[in-house]
N, C-alpha and C positions, 0 to 999 in steps of 0.2 A: 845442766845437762840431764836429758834424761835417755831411757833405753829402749832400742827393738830389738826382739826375738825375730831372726832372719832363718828361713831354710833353705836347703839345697835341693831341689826339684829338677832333676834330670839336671839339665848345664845349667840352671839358672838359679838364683839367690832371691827367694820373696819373702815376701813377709806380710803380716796384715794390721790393723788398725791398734794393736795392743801397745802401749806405750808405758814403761813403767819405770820409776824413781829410782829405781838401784840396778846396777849393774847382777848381782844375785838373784833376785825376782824374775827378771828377764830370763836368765840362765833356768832359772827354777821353773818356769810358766814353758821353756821352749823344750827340757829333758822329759817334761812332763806331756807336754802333746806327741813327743819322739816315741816313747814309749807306746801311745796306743795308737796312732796314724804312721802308716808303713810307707806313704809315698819319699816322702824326703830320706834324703841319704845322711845327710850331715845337718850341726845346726850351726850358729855363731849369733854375737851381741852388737849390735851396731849401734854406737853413742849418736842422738838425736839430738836436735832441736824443741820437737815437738812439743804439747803440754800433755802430761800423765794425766790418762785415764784409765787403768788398772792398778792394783795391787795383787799381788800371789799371795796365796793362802795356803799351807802343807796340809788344812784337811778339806778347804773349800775349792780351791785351786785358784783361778782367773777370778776374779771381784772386781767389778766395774766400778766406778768411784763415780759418787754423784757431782756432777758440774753442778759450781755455782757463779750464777751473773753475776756478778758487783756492778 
């Protein structure tokens, strides 16, 4: 499993491409965009499928993780 940071933008719940390994990360990456972007009202974590391509950082923030092909 992995996670998305979802917001709440007027009535509706979006979210964008950030996908990340831990359920805290996600939380971390989404209180953290809350804090300086005023549109969204609320936030929440939504258990994915996807495959992670971010980690959260407490002094870098959002770190893109480099794909590798096999």
């Amino acid at each position: 499993m992995s996670y998305r940071p979802m917001f709440l933008v007027g009535r509706e719940w979006a979210g964008n491409l950030l996908i990340f390994a831990t359920r805290a990360e996600a939380e971390a990456s989404a209180r953290e965009l809350m804090s300086r972007w005023y549109m969204p009202s609320d936030y929440r974590v939504d258990e994915v499928s996807d495959d992670v391509n971010y980690a959260f950082d407490a002094e870098r923030g959002n770190v893109r993780l480099e794909v590798i092909d096999v």
